[in-house]
VMD Tcl script that draws the C-alpha trace (Angstrom):
set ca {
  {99.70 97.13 128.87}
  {98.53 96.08 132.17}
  {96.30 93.97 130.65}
  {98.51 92.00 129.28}
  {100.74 91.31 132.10}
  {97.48 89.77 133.83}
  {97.61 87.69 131.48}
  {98.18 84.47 132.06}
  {101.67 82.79 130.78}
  {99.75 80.65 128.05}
  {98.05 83.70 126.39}
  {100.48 84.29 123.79}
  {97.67 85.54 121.17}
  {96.02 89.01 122.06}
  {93.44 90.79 120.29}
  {92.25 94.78 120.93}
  {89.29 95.65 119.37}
  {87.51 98.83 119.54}
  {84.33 99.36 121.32}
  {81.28 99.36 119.20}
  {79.24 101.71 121.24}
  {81.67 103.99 122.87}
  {84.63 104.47 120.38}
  {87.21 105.50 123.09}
  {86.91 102.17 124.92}
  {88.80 99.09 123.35}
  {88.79 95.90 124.69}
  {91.74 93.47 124.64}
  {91.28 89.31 124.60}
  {94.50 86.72 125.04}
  {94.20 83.14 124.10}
  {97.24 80.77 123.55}
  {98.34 79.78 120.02}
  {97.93 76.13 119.48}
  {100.68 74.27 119.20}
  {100.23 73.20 115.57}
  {99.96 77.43 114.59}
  {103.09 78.33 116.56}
  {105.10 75.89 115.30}
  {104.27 76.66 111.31}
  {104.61 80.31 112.21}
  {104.69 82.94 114.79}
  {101.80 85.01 113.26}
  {98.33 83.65 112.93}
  {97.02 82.74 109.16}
  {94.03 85.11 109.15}
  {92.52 87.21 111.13}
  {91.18 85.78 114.43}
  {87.56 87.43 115.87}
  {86.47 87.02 118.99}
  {83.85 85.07 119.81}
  {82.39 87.71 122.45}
  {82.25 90.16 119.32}
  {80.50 87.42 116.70}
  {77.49 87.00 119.23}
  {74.55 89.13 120.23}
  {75.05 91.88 122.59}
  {73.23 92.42 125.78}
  {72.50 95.67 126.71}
  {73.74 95.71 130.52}
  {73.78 92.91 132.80}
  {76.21 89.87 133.35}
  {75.74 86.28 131.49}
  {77.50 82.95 131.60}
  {77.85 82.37 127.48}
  {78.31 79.12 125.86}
  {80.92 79.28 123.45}
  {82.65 76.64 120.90}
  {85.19 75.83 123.51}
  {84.54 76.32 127.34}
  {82.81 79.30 128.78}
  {82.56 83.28 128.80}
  {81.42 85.38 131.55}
  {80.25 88.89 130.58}
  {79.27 92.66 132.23}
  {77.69 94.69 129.96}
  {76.73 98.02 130.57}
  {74.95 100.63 128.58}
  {75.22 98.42 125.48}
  {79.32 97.93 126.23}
  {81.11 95.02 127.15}
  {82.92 96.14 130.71}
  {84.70 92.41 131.61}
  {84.91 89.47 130.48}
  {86.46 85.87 131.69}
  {87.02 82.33 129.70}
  {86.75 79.20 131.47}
  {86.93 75.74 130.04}
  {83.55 74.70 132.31}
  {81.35 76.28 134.09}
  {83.13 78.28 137.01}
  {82.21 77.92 140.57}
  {81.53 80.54 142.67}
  {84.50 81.66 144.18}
  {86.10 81.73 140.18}
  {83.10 83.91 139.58}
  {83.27 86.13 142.50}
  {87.47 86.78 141.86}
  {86.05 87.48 137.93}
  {83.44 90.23 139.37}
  {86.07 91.61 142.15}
  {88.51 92.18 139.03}
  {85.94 93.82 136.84}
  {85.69 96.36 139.94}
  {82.29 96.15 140.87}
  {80.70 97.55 144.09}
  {80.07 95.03 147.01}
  {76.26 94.93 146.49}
  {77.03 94.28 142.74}
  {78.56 90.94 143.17}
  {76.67 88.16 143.39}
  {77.87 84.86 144.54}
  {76.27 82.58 142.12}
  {77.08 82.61 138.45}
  {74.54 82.82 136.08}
  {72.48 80.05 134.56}
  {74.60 78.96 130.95}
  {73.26 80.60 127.73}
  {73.68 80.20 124.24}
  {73.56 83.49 122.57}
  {73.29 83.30 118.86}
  {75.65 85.05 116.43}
  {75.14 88.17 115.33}
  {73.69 88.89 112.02}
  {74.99 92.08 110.71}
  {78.98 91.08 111.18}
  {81.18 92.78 109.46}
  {83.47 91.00 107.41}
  {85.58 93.91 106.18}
  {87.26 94.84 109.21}
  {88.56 90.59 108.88}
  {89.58 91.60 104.91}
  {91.72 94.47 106.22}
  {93.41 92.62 108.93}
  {94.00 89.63 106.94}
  {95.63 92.04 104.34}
  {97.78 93.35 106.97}
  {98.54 90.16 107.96}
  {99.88 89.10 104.87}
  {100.90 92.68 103.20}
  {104.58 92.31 104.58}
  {107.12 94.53 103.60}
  {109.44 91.11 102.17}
  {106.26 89.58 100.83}
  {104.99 92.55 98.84}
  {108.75 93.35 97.72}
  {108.14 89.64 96.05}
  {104.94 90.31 94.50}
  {105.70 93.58 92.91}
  {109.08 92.12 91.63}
  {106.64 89.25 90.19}
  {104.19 91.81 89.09}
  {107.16 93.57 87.16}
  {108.24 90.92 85.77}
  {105.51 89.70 84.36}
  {104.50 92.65 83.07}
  {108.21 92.99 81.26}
  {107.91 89.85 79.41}
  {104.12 90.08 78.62}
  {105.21 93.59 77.07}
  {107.72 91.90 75.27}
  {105.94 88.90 73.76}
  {103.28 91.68 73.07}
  {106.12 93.50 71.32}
  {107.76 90.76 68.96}
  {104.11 89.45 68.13}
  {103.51 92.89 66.87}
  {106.76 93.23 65.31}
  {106.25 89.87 63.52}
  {102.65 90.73 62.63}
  {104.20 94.54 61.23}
  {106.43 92.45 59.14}
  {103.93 90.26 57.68}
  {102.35 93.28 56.43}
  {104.75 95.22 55.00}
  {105.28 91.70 52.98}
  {101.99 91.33 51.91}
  {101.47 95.05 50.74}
  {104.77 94.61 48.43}
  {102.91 91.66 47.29}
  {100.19 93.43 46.88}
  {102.31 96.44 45.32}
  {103.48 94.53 42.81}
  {100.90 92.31 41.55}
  {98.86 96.18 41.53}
  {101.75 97.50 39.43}
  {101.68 94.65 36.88}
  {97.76 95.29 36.44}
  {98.41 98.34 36.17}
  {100.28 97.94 33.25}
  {98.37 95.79 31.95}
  {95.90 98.25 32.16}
  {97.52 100.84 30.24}
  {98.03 98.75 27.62}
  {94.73 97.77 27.06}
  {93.91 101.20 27.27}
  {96.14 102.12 24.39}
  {95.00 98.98 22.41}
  {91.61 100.38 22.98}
  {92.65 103.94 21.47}
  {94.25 102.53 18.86}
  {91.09 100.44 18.11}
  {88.83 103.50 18.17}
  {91.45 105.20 15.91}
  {91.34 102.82 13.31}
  {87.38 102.69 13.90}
  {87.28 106.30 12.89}
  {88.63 105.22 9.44}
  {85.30 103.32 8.88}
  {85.91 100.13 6.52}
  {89.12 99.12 5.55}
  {87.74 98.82 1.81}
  {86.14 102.11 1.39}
  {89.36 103.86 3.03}
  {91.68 102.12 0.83}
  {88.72 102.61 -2.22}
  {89.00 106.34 -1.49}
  {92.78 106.45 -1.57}
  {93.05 105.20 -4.77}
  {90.29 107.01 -6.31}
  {91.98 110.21 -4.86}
  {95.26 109.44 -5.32}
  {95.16 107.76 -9.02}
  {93.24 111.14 -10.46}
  {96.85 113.24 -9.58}
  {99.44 110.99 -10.36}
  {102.52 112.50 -11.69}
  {106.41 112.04 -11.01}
  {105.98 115.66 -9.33}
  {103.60 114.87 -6.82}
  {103.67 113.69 -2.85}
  {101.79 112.88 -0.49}
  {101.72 115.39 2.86}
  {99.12 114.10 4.72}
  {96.38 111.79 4.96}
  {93.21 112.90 7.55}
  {89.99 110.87 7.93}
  {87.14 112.10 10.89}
  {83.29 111.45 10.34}
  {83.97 109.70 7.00}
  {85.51 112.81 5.82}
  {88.84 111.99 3.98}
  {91.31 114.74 3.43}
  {94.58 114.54 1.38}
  {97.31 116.74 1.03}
  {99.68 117.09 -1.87}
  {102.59 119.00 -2.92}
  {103.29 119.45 -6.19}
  {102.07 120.95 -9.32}
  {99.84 124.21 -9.33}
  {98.70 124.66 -12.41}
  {95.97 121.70 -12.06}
  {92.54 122.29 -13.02}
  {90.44 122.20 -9.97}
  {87.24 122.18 -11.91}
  {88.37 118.95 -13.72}
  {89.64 117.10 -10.47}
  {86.37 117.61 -9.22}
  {84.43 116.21 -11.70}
  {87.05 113.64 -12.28}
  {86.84 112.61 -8.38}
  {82.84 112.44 -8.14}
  {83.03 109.92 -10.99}
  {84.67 107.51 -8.68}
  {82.30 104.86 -6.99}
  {84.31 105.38 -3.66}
  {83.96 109.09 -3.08}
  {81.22 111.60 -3.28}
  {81.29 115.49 -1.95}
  {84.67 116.60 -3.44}
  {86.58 119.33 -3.62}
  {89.83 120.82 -4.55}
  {92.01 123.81 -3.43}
  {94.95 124.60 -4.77}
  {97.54 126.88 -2.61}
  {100.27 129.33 -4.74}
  {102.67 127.50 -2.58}
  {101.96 124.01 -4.77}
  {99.45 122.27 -2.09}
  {96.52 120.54 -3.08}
  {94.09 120.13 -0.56}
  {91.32 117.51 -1.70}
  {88.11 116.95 0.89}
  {85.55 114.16 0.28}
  {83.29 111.88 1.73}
  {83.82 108.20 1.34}
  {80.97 106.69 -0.20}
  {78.74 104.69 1.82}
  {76.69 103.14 -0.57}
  {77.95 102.17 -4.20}
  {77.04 104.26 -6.86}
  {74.81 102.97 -9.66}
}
mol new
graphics top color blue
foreach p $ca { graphics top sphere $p radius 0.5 }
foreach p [lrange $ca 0 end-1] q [lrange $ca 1 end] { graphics top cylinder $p $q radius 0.2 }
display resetview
């Protein structure tokens, strides 16, 4: 605080940073804010270093340091900067002897010359993250971050929300493509079972061999037992083997309907059984070859 009411009435700008050797010491610089700065805004842009801090350190000692603009003297001691003064030339001696009175020296400490003018060079391990963190503070205000989360927020809300209708749109587009998809399934479907029970009706009639030796063997069978009497029950062929069933008369001669069903050309293997209940069962094998 005293520090900077010695400051002079231009130094509007100050700067504390800490001490790089001894961490309880801090040093403090003023500088005035050009005009062109104060009148765009009251806070600097970014965060300002000072110069004394960019160059290389001397360990103890004082120096007369060329900076960009003007001057620096410097007292070092024990690898810590003690005082320091800026001048826009090269002070004379009594504006060095007031600098090394103020920086409390002893009487045989102060000399009445200043130092020859050096350029020091920069430093080259400077830390740029300290200048991040301040230039973050410098622009991390409470009304400026209030904006950019409301931003954030926003944004966020409507990219969830074109996120949300393109996936609603996209949902929809599905569920109309898989009824498509449904129904074209369902109409092969049926198609399928159709062809399926073409197919069995195929085999079916496959299992009845040739149309001409079937029908051969039905009229051999059938025209040995006619009668006004008789019917039909049920007609059975599997593995060439045709069966007939009649109802009717029971006092036929099995013995003759044999022999009178071999002598057809379309059948071969017969035989007769006749139930008490008036059914004629009649087996045979349809002929595959034609009998000489």
């Amino acid at each position: 605080m005293q520090a900077k009411r010695e400051a002079s009435s231009e130094a509007n700008v100050s700067k504390i940073e800490q001490d790089q050797v001894d961490r309880k010491m801090a040093g403090l610089w003023t500088w005035p804010m050009p005009e062109r700065e104060a009148v765009a805004d009251k806070t600097p842009a970014a965060r300002s270093i000072p110069e004394t801090l960019a160059r290389v350190p001397m360990h103890s000692g004082r120096r007369l340091v060329k900076c960009l603009e003007g001057v620096e003297g410097q007292i070092w001691g024990d690898g810590s900067l003690v005082a320091s003064r800026w001048w826009p030339d090269v002070p004379n001696q009594k504006q060095w002897v007031v600098f090394l009175r103020s920086a409390r020296l002893k009487t045989n400490e102060i000399s009445l010359s200043p130092p020859h003018l050096e350029e020091v060079p920069w430093r080259a391990n400077l830390s740029f993250v300290d200048s991040a963190v301040d230039a973050a503070r410098t622009y991390a205000t409470p009304m400026r971050l209030f904006i950019a989360t409301s931003m954030l927020l926003v944004s966020l809300t409507l990219y969830a929300g074109m996120q949300y209708l393109h996936y609603t749109r996209t949902l929809q587009n599905l569920h109309s493509q898989i009824a498509a998809r449904k129904e074209i399934v369902s109409d092969v479907l049926v198609q399928r079972n159709k062809a399926i029970q073409n197919l069995q009706v195929i085999n079916h009639i496959a299992n009845f061999g040739k149309p001409t030796a079937l029908l051969a063997g039905l009229a051999g069978g059938l025209g040995k037992v006619q009668g006004d009497d008789m019917s039909l029950v049920r007609i059975t062929l599997r593995d060439n083997q045709l069966r007939l069933r009649l109802k009717g008369k029971s006092d036929i001669n099995g013995a003759a309907l044999v022999k009178l069903l071999e002598n057809d050309p379309a059948l071969e293997s017969v035989s007769v059984v006749s139930n008490p209940n008036k059914i004629i069962e009649i087996s045979a094998k349809l002929a595959t070859k034609e009998k000489k």
